[in-house]
Residue frames as a rotation matrix with the C-alpha (Angstrom) as fourth column:
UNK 1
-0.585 -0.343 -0.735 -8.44
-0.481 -0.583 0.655 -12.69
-0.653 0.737 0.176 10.48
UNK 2
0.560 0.459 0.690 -10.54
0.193 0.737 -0.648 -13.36
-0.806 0.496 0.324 7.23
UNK 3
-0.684 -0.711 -0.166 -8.99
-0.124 -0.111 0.986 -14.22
-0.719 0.695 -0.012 3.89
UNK 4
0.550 0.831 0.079 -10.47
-0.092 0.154 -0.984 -13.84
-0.830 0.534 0.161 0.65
UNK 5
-0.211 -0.920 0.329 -8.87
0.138 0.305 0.942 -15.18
-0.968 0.245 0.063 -2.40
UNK 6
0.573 0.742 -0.347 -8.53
-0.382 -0.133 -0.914 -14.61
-0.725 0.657 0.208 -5.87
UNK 7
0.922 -0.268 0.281 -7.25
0.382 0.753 -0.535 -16.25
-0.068 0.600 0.797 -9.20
UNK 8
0.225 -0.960 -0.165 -3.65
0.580 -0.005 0.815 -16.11
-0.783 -0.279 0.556 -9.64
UNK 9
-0.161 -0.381 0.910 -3.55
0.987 -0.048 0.155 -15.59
-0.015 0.923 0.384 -13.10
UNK 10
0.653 0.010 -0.757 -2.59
-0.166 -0.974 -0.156 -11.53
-0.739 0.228 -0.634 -13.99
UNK 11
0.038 -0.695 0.718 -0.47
0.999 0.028 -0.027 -9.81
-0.001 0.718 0.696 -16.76
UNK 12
0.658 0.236 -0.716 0.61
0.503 -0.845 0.184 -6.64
-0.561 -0.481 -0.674 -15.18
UNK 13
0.948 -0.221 0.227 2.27
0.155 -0.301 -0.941 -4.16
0.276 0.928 -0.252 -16.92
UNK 14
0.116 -0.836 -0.536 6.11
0.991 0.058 0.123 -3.75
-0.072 -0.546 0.835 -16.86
UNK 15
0.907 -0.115 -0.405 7.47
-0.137 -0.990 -0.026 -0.28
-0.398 0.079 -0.914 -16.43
UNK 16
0.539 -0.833 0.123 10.67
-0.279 -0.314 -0.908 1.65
0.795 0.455 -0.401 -17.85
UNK 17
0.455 -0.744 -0.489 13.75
0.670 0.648 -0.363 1.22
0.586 -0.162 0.794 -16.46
UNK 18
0.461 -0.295 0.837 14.56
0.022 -0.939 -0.343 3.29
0.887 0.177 -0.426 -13.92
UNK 19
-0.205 -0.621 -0.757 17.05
0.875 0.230 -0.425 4.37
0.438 -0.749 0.497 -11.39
UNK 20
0.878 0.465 0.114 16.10
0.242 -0.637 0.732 6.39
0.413 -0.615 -0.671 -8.05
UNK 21
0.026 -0.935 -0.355 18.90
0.838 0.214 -0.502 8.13
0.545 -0.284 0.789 -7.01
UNK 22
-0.543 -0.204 0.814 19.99
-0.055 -0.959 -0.277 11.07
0.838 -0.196 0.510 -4.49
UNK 23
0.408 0.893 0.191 17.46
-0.402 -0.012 0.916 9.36
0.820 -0.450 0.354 -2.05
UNK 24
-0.244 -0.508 0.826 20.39
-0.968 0.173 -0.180 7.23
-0.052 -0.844 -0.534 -0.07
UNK 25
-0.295 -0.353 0.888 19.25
0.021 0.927 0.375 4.22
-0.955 0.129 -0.266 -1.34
UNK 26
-0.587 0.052 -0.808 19.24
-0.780 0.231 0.582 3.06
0.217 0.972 -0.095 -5.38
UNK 27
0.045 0.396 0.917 16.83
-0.012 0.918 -0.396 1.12
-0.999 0.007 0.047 -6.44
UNK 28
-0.958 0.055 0.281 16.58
0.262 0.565 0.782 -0.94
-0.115 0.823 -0.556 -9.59
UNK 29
-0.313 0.936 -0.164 13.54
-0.255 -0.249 -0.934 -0.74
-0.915 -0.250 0.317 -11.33
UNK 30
-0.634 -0.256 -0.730 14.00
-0.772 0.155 0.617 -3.06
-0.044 0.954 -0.296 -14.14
UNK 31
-0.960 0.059 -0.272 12.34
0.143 0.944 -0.298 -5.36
0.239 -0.325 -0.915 -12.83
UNK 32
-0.977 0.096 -0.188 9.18
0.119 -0.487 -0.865 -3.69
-0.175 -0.868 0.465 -11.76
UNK 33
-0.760 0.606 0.236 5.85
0.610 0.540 0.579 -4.22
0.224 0.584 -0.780 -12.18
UNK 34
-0.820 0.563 0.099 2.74
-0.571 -0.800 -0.184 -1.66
-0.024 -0.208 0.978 -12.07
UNK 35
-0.572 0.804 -0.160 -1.07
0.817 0.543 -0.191 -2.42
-0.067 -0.240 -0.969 -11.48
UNK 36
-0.823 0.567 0.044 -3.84
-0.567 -0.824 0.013 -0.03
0.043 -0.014 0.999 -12.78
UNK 37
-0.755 0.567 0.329 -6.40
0.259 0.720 -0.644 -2.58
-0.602 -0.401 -0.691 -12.43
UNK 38
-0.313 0.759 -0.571 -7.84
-0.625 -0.617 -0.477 -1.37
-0.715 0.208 0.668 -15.42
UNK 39
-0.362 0.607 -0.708 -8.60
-0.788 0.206 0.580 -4.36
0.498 0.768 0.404 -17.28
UNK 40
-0.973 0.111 -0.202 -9.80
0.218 0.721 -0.658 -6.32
0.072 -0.684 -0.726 -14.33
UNK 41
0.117 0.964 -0.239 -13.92
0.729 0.080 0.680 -7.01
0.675 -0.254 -0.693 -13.83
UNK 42
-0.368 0.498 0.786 -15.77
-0.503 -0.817 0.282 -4.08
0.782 -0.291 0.551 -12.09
UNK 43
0.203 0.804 0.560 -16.91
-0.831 -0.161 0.533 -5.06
0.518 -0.573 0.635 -8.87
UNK 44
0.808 -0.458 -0.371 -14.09
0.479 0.877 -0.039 -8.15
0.343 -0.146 0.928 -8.12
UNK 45
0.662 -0.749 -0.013 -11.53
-0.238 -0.226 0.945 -8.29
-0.711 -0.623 -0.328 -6.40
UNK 46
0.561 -0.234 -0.794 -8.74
-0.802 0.084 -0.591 -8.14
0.205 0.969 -0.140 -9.13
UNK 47
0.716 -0.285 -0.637 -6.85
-0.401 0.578 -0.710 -10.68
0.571 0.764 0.300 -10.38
UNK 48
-0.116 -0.597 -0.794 -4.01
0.791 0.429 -0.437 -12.90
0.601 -0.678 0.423 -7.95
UNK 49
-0.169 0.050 0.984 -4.77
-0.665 -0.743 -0.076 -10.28
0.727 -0.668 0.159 -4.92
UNK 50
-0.422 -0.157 -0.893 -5.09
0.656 0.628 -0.420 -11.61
0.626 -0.763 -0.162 -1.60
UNK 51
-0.543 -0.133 0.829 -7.44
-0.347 -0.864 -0.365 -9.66
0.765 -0.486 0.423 0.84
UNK 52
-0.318 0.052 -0.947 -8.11
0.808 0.538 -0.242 -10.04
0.497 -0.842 -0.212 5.01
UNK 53
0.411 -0.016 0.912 -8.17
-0.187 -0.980 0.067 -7.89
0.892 -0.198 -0.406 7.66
UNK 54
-0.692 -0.408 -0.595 -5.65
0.527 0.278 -0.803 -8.09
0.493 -0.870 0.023 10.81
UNK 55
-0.881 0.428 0.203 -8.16
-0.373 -0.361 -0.855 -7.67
-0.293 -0.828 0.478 14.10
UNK 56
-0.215 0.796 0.565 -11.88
0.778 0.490 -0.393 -7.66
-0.590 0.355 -0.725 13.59
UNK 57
0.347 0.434 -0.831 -14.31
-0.598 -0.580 -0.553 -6.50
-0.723 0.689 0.058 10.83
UNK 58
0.739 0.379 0.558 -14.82
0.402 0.417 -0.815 -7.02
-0.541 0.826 0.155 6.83
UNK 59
-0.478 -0.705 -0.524 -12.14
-0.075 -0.562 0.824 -5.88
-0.875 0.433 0.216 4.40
UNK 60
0.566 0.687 0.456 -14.16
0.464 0.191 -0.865 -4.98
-0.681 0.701 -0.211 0.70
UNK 61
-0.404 -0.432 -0.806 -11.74
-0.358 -0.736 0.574 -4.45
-0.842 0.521 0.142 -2.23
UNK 62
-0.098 0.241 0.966 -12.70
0.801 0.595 -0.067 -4.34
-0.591 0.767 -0.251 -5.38
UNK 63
-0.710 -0.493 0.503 -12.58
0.685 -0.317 0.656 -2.89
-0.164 0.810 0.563 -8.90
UNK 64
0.450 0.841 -0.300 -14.57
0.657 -0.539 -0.526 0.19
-0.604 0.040 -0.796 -9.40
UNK 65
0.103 -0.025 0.994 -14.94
0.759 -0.644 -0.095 3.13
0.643 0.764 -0.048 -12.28
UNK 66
0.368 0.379 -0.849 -13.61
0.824 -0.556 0.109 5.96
-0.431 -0.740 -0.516 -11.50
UNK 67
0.417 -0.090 0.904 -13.19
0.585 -0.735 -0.343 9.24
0.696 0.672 -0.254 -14.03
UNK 68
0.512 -0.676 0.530 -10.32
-0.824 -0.560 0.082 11.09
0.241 -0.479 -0.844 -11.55
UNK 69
0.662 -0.698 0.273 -8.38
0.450 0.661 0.601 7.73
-0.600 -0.275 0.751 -11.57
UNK 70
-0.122 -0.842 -0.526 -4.70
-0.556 -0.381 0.739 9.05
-0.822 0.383 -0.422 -12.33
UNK 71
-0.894 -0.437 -0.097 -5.00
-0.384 0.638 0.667 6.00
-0.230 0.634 -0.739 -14.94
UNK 72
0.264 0.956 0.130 -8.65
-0.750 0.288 -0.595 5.47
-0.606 0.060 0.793 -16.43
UNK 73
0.017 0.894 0.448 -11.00
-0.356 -0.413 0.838 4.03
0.934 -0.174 0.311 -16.07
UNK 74
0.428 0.721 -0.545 -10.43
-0.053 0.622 0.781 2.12
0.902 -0.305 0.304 -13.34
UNK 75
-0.222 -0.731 0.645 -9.19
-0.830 -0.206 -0.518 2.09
0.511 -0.651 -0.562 -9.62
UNK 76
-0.552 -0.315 -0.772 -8.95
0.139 0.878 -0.458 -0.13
0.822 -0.361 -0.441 -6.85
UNK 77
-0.240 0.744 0.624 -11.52
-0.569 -0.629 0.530 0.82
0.787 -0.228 0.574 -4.31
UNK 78
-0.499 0.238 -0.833 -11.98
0.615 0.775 -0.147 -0.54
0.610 -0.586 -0.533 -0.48
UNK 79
-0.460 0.866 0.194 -14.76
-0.128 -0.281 0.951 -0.42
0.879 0.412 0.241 1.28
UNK 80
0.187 0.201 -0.962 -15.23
0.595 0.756 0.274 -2.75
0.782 -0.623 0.022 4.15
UNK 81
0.336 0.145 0.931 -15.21
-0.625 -0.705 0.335 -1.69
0.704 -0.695 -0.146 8.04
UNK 82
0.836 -0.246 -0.491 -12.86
0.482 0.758 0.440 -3.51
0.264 -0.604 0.752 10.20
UNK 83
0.503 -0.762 -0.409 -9.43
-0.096 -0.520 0.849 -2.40
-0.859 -0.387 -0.335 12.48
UNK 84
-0.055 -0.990 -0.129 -7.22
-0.341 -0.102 0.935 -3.22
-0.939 0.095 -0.332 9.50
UNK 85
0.909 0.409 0.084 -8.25
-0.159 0.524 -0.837 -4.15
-0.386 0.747 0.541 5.98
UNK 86
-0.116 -0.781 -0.613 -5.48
-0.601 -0.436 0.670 -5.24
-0.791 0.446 -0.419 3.58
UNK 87
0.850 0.143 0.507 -4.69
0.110 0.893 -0.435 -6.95
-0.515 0.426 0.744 0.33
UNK 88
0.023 -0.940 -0.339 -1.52
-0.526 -0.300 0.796 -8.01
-0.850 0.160 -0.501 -1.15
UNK 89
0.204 -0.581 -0.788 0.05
-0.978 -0.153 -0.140 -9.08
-0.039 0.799 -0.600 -4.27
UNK 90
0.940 0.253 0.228 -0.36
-0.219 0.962 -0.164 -12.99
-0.261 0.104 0.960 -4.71
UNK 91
0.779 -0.537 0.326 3.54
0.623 0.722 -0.301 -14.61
-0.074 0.437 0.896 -5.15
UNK 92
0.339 -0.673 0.658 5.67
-0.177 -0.732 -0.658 -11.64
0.924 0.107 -0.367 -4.49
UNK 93
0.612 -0.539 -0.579 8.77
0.791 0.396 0.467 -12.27
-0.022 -0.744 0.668 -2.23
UNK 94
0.027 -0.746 0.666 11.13
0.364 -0.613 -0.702 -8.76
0.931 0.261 0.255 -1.99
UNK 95
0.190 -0.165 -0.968 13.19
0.966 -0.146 0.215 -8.29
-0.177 -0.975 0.132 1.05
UNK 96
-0.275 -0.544 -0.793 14.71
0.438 -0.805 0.400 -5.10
-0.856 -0.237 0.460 0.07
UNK 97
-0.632 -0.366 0.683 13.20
0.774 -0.265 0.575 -2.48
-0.030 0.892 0.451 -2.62
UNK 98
-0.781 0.605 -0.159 9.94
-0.581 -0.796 -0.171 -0.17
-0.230 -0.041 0.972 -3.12
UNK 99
-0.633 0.755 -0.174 6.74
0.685 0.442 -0.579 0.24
-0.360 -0.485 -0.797 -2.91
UNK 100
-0.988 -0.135 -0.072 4.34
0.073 -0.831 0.551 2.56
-0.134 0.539 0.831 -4.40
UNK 101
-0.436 0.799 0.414 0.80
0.897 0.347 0.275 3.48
0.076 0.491 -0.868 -5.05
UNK 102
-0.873 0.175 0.456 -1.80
-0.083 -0.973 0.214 6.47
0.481 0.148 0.864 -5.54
UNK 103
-0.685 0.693 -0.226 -4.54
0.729 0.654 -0.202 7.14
0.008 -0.303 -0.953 -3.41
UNK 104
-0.657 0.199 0.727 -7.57
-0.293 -0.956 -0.004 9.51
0.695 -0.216 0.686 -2.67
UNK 105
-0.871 0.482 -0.096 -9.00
0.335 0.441 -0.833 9.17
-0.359 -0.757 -0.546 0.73
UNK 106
-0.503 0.798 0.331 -13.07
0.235 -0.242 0.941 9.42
0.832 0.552 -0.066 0.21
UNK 107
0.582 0.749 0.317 -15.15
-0.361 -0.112 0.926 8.97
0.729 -0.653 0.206 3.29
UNK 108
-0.372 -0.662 -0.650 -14.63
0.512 0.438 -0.739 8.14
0.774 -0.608 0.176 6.92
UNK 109
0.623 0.627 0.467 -15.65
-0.067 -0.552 0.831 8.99
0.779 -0.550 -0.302 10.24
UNK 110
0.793 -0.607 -0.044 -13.26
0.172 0.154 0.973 7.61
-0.584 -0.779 0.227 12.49
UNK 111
-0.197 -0.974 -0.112 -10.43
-0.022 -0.110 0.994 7.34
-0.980 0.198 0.000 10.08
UNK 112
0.977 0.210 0.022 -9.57
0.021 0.008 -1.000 8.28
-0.210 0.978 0.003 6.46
UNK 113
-0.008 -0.964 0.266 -6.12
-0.247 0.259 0.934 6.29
-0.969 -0.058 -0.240 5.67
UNK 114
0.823 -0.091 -0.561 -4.43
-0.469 0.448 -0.761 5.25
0.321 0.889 0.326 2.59
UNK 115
0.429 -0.899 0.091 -1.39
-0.847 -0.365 0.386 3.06
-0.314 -0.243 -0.918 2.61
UNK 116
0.551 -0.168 -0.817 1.06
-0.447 0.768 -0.459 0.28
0.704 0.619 0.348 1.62
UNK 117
0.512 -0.661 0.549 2.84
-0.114 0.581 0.806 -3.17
-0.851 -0.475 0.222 3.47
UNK 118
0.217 -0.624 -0.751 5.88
-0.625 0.502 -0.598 -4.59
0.750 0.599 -0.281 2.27
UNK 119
-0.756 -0.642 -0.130 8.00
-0.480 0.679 -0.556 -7.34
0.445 -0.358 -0.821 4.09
UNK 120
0.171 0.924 0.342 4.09
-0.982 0.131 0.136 -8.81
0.081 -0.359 0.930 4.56
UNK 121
-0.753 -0.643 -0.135 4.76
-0.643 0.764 -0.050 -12.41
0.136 0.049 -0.990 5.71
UNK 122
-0.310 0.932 -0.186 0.75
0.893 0.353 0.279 -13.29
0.326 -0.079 -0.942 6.69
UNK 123
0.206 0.884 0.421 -2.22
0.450 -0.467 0.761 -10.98
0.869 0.033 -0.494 7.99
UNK 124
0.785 -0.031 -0.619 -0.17
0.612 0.192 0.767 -10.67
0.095 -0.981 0.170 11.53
UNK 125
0.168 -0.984 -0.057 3.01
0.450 0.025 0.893 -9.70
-0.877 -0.176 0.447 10.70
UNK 126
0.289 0.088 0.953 4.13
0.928 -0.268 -0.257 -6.62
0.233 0.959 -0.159 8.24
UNK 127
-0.804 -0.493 -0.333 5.39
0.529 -0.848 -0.019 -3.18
-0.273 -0.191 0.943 7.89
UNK 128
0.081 0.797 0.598 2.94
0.997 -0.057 -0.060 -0.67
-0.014 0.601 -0.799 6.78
UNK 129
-0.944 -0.295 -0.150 3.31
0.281 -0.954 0.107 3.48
-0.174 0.059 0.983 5.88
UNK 130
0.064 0.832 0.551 0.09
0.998 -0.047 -0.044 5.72
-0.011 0.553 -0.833 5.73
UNK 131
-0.984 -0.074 0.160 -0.85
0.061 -0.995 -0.081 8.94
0.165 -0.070 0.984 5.04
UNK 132
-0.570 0.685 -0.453 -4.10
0.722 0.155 -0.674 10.21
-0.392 -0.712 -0.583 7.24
UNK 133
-0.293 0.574 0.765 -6.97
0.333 -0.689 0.644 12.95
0.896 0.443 0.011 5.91
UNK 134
0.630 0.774 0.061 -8.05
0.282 -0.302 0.911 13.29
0.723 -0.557 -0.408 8.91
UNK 135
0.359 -0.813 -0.458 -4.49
0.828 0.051 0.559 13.71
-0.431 -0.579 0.692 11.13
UNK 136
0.856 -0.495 -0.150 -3.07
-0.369 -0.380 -0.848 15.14
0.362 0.781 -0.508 8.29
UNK 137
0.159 -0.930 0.331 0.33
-0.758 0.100 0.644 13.09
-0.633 -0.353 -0.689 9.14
UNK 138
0.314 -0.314 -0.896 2.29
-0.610 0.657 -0.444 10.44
0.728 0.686 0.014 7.81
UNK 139
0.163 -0.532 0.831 3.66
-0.924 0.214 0.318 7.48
-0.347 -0.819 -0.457 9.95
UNK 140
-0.326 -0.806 -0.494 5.59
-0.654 0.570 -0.497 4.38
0.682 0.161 -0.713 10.11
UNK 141
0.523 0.519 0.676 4.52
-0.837 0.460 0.295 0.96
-0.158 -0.720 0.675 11.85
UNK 142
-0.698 -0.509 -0.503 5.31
-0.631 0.769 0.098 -2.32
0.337 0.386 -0.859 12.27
UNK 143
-0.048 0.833 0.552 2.91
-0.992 -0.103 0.069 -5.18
0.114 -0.544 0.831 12.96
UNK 144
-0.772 -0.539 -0.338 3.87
-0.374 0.814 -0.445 -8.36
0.515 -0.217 -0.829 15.00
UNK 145
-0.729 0.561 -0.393 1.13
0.334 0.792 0.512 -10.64
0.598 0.242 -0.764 15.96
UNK 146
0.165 0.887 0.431 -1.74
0.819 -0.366 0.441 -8.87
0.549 0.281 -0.787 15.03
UNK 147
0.426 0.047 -0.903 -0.53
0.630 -0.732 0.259 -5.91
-0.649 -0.680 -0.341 17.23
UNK 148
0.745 -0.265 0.612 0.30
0.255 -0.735 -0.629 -2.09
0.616 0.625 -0.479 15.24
UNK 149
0.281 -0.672 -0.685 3.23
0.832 -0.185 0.523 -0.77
-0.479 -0.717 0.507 17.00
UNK 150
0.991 0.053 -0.119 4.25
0.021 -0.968 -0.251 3.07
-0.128 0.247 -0.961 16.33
UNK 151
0.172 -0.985 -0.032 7.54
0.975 0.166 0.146 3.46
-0.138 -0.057 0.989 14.91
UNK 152
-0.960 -0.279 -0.037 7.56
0.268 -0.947 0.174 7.51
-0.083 0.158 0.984 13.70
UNK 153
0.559 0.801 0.213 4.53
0.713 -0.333 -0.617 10.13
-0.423 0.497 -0.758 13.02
UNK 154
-0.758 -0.361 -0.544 5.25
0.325 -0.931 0.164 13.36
-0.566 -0.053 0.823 11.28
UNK 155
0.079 0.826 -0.558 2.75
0.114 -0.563 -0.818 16.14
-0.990 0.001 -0.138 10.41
UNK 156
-0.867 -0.449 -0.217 2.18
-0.051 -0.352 0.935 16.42
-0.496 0.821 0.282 6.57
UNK 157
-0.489 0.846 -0.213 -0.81
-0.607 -0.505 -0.613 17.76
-0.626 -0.171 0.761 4.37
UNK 158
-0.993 0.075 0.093 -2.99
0.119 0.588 0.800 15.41
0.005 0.806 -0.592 3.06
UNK 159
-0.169 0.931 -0.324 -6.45
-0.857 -0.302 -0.419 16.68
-0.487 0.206 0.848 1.73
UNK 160
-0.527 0.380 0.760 -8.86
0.469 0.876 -0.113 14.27
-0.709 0.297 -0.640 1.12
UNK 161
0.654 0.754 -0.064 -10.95
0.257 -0.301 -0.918 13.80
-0.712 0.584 -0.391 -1.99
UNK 162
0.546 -0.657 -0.520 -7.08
-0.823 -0.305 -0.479 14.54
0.156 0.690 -0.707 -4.08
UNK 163
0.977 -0.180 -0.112 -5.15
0.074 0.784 -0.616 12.24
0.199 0.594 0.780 -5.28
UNK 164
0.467 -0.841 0.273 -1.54
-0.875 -0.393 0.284 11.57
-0.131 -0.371 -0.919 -3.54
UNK 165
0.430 -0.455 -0.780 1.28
0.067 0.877 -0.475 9.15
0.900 0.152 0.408 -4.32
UNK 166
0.536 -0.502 0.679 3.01
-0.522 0.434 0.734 7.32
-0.663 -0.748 -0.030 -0.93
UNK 167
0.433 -0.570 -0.698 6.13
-0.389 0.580 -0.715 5.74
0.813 0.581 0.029 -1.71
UNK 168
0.939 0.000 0.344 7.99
-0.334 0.238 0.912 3.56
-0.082 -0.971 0.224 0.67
UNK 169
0.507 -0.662 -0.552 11.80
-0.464 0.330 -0.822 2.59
0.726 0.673 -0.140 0.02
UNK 170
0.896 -0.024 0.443 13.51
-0.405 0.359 0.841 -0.27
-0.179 -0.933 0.312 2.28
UNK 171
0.421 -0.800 -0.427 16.77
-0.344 0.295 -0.891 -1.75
0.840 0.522 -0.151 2.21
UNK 172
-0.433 -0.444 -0.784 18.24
0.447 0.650 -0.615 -3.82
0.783 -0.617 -0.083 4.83
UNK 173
-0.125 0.566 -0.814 16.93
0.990 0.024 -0.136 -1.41
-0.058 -0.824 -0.564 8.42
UNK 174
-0.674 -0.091 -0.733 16.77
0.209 -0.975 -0.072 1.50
-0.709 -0.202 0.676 6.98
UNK 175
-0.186 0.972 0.142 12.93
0.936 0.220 -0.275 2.78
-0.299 0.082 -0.951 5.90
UNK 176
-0.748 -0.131 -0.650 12.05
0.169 -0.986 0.005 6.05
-0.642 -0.107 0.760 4.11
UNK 177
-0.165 0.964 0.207 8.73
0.879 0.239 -0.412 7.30
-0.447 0.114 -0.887 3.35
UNK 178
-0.867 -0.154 -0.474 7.66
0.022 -0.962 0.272 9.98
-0.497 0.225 0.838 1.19
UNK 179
-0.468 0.465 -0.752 4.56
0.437 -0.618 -0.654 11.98
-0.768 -0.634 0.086 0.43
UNK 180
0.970 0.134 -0.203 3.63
-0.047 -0.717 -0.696 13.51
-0.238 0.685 -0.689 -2.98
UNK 181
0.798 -0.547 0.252 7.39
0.487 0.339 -0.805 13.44
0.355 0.765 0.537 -3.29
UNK 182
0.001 -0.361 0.932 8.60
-0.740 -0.628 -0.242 14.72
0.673 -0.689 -0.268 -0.61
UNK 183
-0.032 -0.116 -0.993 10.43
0.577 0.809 -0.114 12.35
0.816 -0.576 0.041 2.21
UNK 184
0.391 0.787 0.477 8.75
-0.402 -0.320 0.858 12.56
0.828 -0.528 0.191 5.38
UNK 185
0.709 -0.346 0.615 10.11
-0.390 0.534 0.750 9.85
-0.588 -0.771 0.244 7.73
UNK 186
0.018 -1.000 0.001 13.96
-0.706 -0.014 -0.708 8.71
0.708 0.012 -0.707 7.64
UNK 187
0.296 0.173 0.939 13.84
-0.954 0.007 0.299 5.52
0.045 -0.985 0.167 9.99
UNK 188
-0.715 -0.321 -0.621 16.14
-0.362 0.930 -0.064 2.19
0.598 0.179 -0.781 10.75
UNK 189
0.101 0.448 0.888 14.41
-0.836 0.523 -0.169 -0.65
-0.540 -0.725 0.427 12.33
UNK 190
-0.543 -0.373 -0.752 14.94
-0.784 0.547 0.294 -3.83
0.302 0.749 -0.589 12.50
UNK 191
-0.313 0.480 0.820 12.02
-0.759 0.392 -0.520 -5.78
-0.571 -0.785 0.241 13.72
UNK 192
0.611 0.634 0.475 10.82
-0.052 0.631 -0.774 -7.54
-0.790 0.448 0.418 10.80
UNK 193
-0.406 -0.898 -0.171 13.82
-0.469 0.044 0.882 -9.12
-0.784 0.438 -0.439 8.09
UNK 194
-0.670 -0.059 0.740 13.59
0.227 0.933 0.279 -11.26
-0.707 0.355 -0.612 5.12
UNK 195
-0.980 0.174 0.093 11.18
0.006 -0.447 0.895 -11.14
0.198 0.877 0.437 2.38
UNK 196
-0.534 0.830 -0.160 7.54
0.363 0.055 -0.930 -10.74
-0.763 -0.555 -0.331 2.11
UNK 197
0.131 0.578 0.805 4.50
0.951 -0.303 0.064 -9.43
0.281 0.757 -0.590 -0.30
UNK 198
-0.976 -0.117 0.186 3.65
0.140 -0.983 0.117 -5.72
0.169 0.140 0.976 -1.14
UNK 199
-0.365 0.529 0.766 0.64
0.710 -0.374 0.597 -4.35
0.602 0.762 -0.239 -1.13
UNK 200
-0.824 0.154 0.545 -2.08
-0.289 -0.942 -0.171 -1.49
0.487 -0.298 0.821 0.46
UNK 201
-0.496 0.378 -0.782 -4.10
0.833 0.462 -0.304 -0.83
0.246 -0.802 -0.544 3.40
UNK 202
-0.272 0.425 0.863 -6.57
-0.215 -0.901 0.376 1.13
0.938 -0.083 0.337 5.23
UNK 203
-0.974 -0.192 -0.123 -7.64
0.130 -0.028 -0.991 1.74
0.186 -0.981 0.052 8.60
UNK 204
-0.718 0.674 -0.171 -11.44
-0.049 -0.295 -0.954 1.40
-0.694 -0.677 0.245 10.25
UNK 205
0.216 0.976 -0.030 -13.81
0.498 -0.137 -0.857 3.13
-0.840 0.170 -0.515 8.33
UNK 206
-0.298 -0.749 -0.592 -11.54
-0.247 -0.539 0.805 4.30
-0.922 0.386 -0.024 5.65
UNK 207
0.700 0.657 0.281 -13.69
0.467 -0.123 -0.876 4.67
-0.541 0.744 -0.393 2.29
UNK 208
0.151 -0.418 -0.896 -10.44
-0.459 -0.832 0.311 4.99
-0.876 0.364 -0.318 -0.04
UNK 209
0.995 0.062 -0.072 -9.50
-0.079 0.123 -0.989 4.63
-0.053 0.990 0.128 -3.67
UNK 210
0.006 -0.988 -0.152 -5.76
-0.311 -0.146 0.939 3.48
-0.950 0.041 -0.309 -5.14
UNK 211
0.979 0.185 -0.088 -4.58
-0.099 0.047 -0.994 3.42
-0.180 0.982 0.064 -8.57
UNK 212
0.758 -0.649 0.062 -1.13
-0.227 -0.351 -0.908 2.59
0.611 0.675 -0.414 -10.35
UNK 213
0.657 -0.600 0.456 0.52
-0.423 0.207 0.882 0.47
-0.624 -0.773 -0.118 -7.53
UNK 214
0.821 -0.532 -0.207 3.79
-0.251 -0.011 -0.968 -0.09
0.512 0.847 -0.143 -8.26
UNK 215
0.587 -0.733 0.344 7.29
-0.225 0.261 0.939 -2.25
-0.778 -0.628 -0.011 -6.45
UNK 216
0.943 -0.196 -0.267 10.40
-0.067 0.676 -0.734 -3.78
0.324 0.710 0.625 -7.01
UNK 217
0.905 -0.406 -0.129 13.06
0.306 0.407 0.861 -5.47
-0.297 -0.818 0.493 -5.46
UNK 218
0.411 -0.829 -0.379 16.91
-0.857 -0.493 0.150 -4.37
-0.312 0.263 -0.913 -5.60
């Protein structure tokens, strides 16, 4: 694995207060913090982030303009070519809560993924949810030293080049993913406990954009 690091220091915005309900689990969301990465340096990796890649290859995030970011001007934007890029959230510990972010897959030949980890404990070891352009599916993993492991697919449309929110809600072994708003995968497991960072990921050759990540613990 490589690590690249950046300063700690951020001031992300808080959000409203809100409660998710009707979903089977409640989350809190007082507490909750968003990331539009829009007043971070062009062409850096933003502010307290943390990016690697589990396997081999380069992981390349960084701040880029983009005029179809849900939240101008700016998005989050990775680049790099390797089995697993990721970067997380610098000082975030939440066993049990959400997870959030917008993406639009761009390019790709082998794979065009968006997605987010939570219960991330190092570069080995993490959950992770994506949605595919090129599958068109959604699915559900865990990853225990350095190995993906398949926990669900299901089939669901995701055109690339458009903008789609993934959400991920977790709560003790029970894991539900949704789509655009729409839940996709319903699923307990209990390989990986305890707390861990948040953040998003891509797969291969995955050329994708993310904007407006958003978590918070229960």
């Amino acid at each position: 694995m490589r690590y690249r690091l950046a300063p700690i220091f951020c001031r992300p915005r808080l959000l409203i207060a809100i409660a998710i309900l009707g979903t089977g689990l409640i989350m809190n969301s007082a507490n909750a913090e968003t990331f539009n990465f829009d007043t971070d340096t062009a062409g850096t990796l933003p502010l307290g982030w943390e990016q690697g890649v589990t396997g081999r290859g380069t992981s390349n995030w960084s701040v880029q303009p983009d005029g179809s970011a849900p939240s101008k001007p700016n998005v989050l934007h990775q680049s790099g070519v390797g089995s697993f890029p990721w970067v997380v959230r610098r000082g975030v510990s939440i066993a049990d809560g959400y997870v959030e972010v917008k993406f639009k897959a761009l390019e790709g030949r082998e794979d065009q993924a968006g997605g987010v980890v939570w219960r991330w404990k190092d570069g080995d070891t993490y959950y992770v949810a994506r949605a595919n352009a090129l599958e068109n599916n959604v699915s559900l993993y865990y990853t225990e030293k350095g190995r993906r492991n398949t926990l669900k697919y299901v089939e669901a449309p995701v055109p690339a080049k458009v903008w789609h929110t993934l959400r991920v809600e977790f709560a003790g072994k029970r894991i539900k993913v949704a789509l655009d708003g729409k839940t996709y995968i319903e699923f307990d497991d209990t390989h990986l406990a305890g707390p861990g960072a948040v953040g998003m990921w891509t797969k291969a050759d995955s050329v994708t954009a993310f904007d407006d990540f958003s978590f918070a613990g229960k």
